[in-house]
C-alpha positions in Angstrom: -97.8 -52.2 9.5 -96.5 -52.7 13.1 -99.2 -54.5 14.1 -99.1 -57.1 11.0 -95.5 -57.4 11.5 -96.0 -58.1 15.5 -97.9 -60.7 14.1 -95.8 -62.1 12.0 -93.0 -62.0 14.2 -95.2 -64.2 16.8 -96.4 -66.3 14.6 -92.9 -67.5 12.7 -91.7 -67.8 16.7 -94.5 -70.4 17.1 -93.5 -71.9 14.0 -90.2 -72.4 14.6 -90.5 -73.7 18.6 -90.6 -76.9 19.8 -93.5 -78.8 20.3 -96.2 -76.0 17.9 -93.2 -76.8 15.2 -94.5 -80.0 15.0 -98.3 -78.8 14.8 -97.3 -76.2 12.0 -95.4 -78.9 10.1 -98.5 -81.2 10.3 -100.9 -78.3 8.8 -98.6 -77.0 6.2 -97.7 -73.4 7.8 -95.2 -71.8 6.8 -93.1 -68.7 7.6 -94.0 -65.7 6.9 -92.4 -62.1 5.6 -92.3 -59.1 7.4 -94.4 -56.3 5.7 -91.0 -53.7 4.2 -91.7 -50.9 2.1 -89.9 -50.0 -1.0 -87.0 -47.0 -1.0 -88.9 -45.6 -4.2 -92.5 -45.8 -2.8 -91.0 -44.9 1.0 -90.4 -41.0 -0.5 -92.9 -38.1 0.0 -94.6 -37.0 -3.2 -93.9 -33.4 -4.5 -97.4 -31.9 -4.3 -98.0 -28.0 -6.2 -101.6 -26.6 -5.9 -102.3 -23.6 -8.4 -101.4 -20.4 -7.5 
C-alpha cells in the first residue's frame, strides 16, 4: 500500500506539472486515487480456537 500510493502520488505530480501536463493531456491520463482502506475492513477480526 505505501509503495502504490508513492506511486500514485508521483505520478498525479507529473500529471499536474507543466510541460508532462501537456503529454498526459495528449495521452488521456488521468489522476489517480490513493489506495484508503475502509474503517469496517481496517478492524482486527475476533478469532476463538476450540478449547
Amino acid at each position: 500500500r505505501r509503495y502504490y500510493n508513492g506511486a500514485v502520488r508521483n505520478l498525479n505530480v507529473m500529471i499536474e506539472s507543466f510541460p508532462s501536463n501537456l503529454i498526459a493531456q495528449l495521452f488521456g491520463f488521468r489522476l489517480r486515487d490513493y489506495f484508503e482502506i475502509e474503517d469496517r475492513d481496517r478492524a482486527v477480526p475476533q478469532v476463538t480456537f476450540g478449547g
